[in-house]
C-alpha positions as CSV (number, residue, x, y, z in Angstrom):
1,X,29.8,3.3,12.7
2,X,28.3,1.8,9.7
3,X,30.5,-0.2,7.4
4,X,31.7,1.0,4.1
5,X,30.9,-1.6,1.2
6,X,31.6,-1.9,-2.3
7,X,29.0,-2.8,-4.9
8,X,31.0,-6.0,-6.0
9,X,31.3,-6.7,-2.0
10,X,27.7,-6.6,-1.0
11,X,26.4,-8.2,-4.0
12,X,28.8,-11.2,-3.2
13,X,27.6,-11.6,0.5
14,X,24.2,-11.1,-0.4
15,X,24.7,-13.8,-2.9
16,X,25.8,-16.3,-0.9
17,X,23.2,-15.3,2.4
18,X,20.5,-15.6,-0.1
19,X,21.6,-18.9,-1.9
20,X,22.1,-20.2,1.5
21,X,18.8,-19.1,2.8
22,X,16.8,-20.2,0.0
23,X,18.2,-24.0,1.0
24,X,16.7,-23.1,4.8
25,X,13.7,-22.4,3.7
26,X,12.5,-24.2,1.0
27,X,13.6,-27.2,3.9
28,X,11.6,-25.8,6.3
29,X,8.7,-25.2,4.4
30,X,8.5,-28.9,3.3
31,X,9.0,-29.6,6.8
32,X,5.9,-27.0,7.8
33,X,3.4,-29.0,4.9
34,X,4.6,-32.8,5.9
35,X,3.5,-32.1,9.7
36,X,0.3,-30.6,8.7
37,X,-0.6,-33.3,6.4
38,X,0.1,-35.9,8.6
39,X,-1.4,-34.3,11.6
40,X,-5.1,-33.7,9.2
41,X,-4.3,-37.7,8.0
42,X,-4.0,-38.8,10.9
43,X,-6.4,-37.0,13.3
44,X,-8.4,-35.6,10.6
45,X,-9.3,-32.9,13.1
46,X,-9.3,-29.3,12.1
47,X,-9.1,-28.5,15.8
48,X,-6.1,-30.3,16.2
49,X,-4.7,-28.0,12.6
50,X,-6.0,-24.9,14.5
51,X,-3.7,-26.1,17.7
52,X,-0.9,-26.4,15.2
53,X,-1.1,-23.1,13.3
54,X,-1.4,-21.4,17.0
55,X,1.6,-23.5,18.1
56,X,3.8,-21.7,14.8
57,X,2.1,-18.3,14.9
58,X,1.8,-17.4,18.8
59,X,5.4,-18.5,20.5
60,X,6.9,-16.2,18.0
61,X,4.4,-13.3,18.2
62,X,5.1,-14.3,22.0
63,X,9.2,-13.9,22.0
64,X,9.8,-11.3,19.3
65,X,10.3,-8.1,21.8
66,X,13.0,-10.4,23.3
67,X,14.3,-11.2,20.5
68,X,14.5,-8.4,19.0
69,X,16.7,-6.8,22.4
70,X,18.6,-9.8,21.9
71,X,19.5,-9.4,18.0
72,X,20.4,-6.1,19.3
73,X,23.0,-7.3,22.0
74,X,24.4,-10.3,20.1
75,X,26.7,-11.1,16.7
76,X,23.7,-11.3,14.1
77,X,25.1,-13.6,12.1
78,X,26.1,-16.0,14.5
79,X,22.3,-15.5,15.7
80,X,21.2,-16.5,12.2
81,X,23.4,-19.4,12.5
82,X,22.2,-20.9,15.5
83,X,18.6,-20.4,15.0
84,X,18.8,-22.4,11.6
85,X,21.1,-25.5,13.8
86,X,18.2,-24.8,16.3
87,X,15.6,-25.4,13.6
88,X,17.5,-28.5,12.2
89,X,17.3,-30.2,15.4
90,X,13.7,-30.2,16.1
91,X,13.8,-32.1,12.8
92,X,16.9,-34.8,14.1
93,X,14.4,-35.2,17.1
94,X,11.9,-35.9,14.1
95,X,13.8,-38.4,12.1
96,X,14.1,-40.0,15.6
97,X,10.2,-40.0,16.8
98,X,9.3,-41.2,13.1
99,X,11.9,-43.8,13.0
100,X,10.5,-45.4,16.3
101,X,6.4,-45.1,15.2
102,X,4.0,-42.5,15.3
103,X,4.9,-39.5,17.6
104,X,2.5,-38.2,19.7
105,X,0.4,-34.5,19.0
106,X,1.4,-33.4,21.8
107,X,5.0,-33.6,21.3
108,X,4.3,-32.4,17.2
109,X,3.0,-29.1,18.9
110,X,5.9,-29.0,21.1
111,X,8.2,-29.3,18.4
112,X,6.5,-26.8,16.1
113,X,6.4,-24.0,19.0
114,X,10.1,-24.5,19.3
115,X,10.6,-24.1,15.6
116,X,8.7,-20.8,16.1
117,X,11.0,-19.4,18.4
118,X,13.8,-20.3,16.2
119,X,12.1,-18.4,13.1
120,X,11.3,-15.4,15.4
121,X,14.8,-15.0,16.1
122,X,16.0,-16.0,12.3
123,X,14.0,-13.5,10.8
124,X,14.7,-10.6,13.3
125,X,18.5,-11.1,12.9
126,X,18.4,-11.6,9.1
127,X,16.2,-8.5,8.7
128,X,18.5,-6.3,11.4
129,X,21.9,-7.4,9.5
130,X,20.6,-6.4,6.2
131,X,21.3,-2.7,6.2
132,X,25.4,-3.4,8.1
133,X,26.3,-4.9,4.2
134,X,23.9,-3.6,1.9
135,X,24.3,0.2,0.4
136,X,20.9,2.4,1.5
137,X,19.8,2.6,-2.0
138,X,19.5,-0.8,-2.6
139,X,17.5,-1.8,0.5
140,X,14.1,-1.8,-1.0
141,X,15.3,-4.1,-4.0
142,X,16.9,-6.4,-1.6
143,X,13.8,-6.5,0.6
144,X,11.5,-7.3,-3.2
145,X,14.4,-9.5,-3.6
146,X,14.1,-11.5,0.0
147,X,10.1,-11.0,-0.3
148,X,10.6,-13.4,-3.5
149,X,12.3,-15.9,-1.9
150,X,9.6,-15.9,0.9
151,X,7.4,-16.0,-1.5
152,X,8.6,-18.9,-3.6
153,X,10.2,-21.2,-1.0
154,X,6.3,-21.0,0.7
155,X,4.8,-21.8,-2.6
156,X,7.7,-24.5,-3.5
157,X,7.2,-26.2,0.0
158,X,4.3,-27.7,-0.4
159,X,5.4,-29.5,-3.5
160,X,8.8,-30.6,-2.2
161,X,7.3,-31.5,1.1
162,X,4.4,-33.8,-0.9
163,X,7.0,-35.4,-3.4
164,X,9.3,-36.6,-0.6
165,X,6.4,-38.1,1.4
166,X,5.8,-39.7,-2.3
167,X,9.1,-41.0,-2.7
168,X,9.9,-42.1,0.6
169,X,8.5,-40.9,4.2
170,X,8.5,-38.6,6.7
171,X,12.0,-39.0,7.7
172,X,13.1,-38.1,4.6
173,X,11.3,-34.8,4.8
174,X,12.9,-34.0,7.8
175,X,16.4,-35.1,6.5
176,X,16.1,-32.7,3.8
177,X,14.8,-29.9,6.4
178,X,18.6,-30.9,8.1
179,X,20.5,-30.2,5.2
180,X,19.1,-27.1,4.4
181,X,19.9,-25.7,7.5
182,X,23.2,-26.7,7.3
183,X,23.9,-25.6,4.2
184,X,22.2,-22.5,5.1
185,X,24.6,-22.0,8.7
186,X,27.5,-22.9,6.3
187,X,26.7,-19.9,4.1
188,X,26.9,-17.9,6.5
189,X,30.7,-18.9,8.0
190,X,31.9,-17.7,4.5
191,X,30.8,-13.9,4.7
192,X,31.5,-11.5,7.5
193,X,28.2,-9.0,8.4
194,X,29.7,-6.1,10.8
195,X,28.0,-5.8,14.0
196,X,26.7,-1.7,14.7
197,X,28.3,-0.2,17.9
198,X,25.9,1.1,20.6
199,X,25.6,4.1,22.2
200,X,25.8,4.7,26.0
201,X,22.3,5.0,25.7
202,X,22.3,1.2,24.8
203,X,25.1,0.1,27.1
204,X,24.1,-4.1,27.7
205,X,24.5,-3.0,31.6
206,X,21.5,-1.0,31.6
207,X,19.1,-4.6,31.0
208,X,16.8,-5.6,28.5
209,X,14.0,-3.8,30.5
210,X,15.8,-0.9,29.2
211,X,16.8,-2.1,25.9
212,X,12.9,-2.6,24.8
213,X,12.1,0.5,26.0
214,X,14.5,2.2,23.9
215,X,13.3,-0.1,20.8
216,X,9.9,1.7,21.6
217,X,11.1,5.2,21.9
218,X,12.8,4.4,18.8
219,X,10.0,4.1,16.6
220,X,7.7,6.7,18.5
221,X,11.2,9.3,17.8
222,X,10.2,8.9,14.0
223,X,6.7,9.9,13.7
224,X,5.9,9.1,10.0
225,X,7.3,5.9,10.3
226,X,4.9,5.1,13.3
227,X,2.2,6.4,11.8
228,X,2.7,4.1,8.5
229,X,3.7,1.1,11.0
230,X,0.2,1.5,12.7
231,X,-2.0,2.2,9.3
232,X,0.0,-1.4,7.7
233,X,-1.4,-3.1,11.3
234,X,-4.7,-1.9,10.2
235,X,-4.5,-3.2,6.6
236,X,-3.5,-6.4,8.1
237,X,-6.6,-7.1,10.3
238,X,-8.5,-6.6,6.5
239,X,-5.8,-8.4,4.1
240,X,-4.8,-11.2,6.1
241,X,-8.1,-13.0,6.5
242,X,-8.7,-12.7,2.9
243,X,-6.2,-16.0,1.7
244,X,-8.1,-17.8,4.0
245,X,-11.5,-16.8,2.7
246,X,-10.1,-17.2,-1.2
247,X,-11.6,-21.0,-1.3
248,X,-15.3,-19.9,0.1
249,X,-15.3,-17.1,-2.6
250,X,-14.5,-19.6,-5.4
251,X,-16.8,-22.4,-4.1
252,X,-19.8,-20.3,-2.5
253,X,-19.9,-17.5,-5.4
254,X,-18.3,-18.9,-8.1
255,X,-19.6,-22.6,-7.5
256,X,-16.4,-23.6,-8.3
257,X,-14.3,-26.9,-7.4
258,X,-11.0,-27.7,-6.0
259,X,-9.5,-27.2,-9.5
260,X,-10.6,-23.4,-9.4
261,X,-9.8,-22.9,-5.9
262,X,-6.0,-24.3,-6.8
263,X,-6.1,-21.9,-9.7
264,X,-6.8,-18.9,-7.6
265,X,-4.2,-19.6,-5.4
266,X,-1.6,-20.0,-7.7
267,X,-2.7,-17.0,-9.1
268,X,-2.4,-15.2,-6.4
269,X,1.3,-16.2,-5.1
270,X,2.1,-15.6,-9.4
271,X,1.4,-12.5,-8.7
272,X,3.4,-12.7,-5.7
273,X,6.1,-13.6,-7.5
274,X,5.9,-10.7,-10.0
275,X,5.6,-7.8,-8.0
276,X,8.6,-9.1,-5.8
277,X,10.6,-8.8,-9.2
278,X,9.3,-5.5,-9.8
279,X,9.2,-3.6,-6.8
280,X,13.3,-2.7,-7.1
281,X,12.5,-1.6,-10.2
282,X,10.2,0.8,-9.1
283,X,11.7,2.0,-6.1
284,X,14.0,3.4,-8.6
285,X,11.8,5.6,-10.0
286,X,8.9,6.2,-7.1
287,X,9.2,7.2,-3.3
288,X,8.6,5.0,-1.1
289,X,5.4,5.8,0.7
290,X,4.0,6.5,-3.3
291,X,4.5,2.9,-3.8
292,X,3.1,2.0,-0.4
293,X,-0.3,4.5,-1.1
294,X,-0.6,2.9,-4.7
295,X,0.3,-0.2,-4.0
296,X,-2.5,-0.5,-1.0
297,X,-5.1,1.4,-3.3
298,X,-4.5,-1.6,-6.2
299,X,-5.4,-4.0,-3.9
300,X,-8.4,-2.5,-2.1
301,X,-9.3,-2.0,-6.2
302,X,-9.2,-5.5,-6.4
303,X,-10.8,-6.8,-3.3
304,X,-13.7,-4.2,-4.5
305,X,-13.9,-5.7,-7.9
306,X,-13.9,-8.9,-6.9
307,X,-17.1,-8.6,-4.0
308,X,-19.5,-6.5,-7.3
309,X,-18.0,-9.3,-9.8
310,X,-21.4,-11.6,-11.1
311,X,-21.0,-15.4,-10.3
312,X,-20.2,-16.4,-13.9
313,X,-17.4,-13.7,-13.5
314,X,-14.7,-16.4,-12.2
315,X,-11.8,-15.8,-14.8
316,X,-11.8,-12.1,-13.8
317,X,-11.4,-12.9,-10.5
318,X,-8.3,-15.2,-11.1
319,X,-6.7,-12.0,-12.9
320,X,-7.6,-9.8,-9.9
321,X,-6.1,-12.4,-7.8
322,X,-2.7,-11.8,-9.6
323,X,-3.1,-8.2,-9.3
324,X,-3.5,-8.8,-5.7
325,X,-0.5,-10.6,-4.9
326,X,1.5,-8.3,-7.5
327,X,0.6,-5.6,-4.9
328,X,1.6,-7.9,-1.5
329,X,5.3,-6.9,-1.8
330,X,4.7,-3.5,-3.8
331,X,3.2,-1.8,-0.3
332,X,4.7,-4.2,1.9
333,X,8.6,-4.2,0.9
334,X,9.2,-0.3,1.4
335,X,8.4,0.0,5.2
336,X,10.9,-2.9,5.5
337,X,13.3,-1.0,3.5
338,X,12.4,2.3,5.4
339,X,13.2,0.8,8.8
340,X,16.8,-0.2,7.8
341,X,17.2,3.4,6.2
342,X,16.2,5.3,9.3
343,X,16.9,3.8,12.0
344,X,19.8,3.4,13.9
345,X,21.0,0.1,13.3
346,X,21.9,-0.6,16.9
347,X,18.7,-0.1,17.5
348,X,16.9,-1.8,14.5
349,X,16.3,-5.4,15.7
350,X,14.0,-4.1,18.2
351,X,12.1,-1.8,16.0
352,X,11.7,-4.2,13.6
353,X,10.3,-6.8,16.4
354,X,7.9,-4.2,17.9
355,X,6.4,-3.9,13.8
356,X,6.5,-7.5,13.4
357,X,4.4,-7.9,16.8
358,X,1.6,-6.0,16.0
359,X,1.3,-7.6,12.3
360,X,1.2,-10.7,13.9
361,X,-1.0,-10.0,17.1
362,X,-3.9,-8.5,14.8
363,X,-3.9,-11.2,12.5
364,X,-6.4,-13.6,15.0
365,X,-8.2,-10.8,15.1
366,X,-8.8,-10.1,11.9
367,X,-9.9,-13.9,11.6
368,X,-12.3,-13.9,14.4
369,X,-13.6,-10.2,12.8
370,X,-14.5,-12.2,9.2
371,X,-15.3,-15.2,9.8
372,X,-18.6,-14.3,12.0
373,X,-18.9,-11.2,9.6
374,X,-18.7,-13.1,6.4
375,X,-20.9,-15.5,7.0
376,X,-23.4,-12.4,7.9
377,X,-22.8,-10.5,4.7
378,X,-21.5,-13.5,2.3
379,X,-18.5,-14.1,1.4
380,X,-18.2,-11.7,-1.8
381,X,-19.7,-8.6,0.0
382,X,-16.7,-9.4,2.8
383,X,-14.4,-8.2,0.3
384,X,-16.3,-5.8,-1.0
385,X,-16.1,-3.8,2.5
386,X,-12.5,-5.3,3.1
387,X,-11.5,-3.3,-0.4
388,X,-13.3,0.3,1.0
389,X,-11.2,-0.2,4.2
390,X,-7.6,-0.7,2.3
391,X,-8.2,2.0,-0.1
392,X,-9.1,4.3,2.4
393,X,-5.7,3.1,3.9
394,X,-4.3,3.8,0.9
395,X,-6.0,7.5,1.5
396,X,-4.3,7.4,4.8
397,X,-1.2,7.5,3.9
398,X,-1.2,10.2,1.7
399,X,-2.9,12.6,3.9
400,X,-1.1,12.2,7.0
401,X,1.1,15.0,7.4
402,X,3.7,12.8,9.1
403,X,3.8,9.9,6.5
404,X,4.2,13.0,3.9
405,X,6.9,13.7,5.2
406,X,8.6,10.9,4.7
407,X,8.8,11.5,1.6
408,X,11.1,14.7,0.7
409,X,13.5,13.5,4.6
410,X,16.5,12.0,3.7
411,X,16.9,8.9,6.1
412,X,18.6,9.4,9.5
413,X,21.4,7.3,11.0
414,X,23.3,5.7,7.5
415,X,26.2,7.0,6.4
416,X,27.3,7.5,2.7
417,X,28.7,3.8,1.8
418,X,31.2,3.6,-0.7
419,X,34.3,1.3,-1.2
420,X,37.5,0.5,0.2
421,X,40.4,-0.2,-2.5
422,X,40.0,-4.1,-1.9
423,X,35.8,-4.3,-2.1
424,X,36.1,-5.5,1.7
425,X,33.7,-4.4,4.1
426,X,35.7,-1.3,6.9
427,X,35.1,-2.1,10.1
């Protein structure tokens, strides 16, 4: 049974995951930039950064089924825990390799797949325990509120990662990484996150053959939310290329320089910022899949604008890039929010892990689909025809019947929450 939680006792563990968390991964992020700056200073290679982006993208898309039958079986928090410690001691091996001279790229690629497999499990078991403490109608402010910390921690990184290489080296980078995670696991000891019980159906002696299976037959059992899962794949295959393609548009259309191409990306992840802050406060007053549609027709409004925008047009395109990221968590923060509402929660790790796959698996893809394609039609046609393709998205999930649907059905599988007379979570 799900546990009953008071506002005052949610808020409070939420408060203290989150602080926590934000330590992790603002660590981890500064971690992420110092490798791949040293790896381009010191090979100068963009193969060998192409080896190391496929070394922290594909063992996770690899491992996330697993892990998400896993989260299922084991105590989420303590899941959480260990997969920060994990993380913290690729960078104690780290401090170690940098202390005795300059590691070799082969070991920096083995290091970065491991810390893969430690996020795939992180952010499976994070997302999974969010709906065992926090009331239904809060989830899709929560998941605006996690989206900004995402959000900022990847745009903070960078900077904390480049001003401790500044200040001192490599090994402090990774000694900051250490804390983090520590603090982080810490966190975590103080709060209690109730663990769902599991059906016969999802009895640990049936095997974790069984137990994806079920994850699958999950999802498919809730037909609207498949549907939406496999148009947002789609989208993805269009909207992920398009941060990579943002420099070529500023240099090649606007003739801009590397000021302007910083400009649009901090643009951009402003915008990021914003909508993470305001998505709760819409889900308040719009339906999910409304903010979904809306926010997925904004952006393919953008990306339109932006290919038809003359070359001397390059401050408009820096305000369409903050209406593009204002959208990012707008469409992309309610199907999070959905999952946790609607399904069961003994099952949720998995679904969430079969979702998270697909994203992931379509996103070389969608960079082998532009890259040839751009340089075919230019780069500001590209997102011209990437626009059409997300707002007839946007299209498509309004007129699917399923998706509809969604709309007016109350979500399955969450009992009413309200408080005991202490504010402590009922287990």
């Amino acid at each position: 049974m799900t546990p009953r939680t008071s506002r005052p006792s949610w808020l409070r563990t939420f408060a203290v995951i989150y602080t926590g968390q934000a330590f992790s991964l603002l660590g981890s992020a500064g971690a992420s930039f110092a490798l791949v700056w040293w790896l381009a200073v010191e090979t100068g290679s963009a193969a060998v950064l192409a080896y190391a982006s496929i070394a922290a993208t594909l063992p996770q898309a690899a491992v996330m089924p697993l892990a998400g039958a896993l989260v299922d079986r084991w105590d989420r928090r303590r899941v959480m825990i260990w997969a920060d410690l994990s993380i913290a001691a690729t960078s104690v091996v780290l401090v170690g390799l940098f202390s005795a001279g300059s590691p070799s790229t082969a070991v920096i690629y083995a290091l970065i797949a491991l810390r893969s497999l430690g996020s795939a499990f992180h952010s499976n078991a994070s997302q999974a325990a969010v709906p065992m403490y926090v009331p239904a109608a809060e989830l899709t402010r929560v998941a605006g509120w996690n989206f900004f910390l995402i959000s900022g921690t990847a745009m903070g990184g960078p900077v904390l990662g480049a001003a401790l290489m500044g200040a001192g080296s490599m090994r402090l980078v990774f000694a900051v990484d250490i804390a983090g995670a520590v603090i982080a696991a810490a966190s975590l000891l103080l709060v209690r996150i109730p663990q769902p019980s599991r059906s016969s159906e999802d009895s640990t002696a049936l095997g974790l053959r069984h137990d994806l299976a079920m994850g699958w037959r999950e999802l498919a059992a809730h037909r609207g939310l498949l549907v939406l899962a496999l148009i947002l794949t789609v989208v993805a295959v269009f909207y992920m290329p398009v941060n990579a393609l943002f420099p070529l548009m500023t240099s090649l259309h606007f003739g801009g320089g590397a000021y302007q191409a910083s400009a649009v990306e901090v643009a951009f992840g402003a915008g990021m910022l914003l909508g993470s802050l305001l998505v709760g406060r819409l889900a308040a007053r719009f339906a999910q899949v409304r903010l979904i549609s809306v926010g997925l027709f904004a952006l393919g409004a953008a990306l339109l604008a932006s290919g038809l925008l003359p070359s001397t047009a390059y401050v408009v395109f820096v305000v369409l890039c903050v209406l593009m990221g204002l959208t990012a968590p707008i469409f992309s923060a309610p199907i999070t929010a959905m999952f946790q509402a609607r399904i069961d929660p003994s099952r949720l790790g998995r679904v969430l892990s079969f979702y998270t796959t697909m994203t992931m698996l379509v996103v070389p893809a969608g960079l082998v689909l532009a890259g040839p394609l751009a340089e075919e039609t230019g780069v500001a046609p590209w997102f011209a025809i990437c626009g059409v393709a997300i707002v007839l998205a946007a299209c498509a999930v309004e007129l699917a019947p399923s998706v509809r649907g969604l709309r007016n059905a109350a979500p399955e599988g969450r009992p009413a929450i309200d408080a005991d007379p202490h504010g402590r979570p009922e287990y």
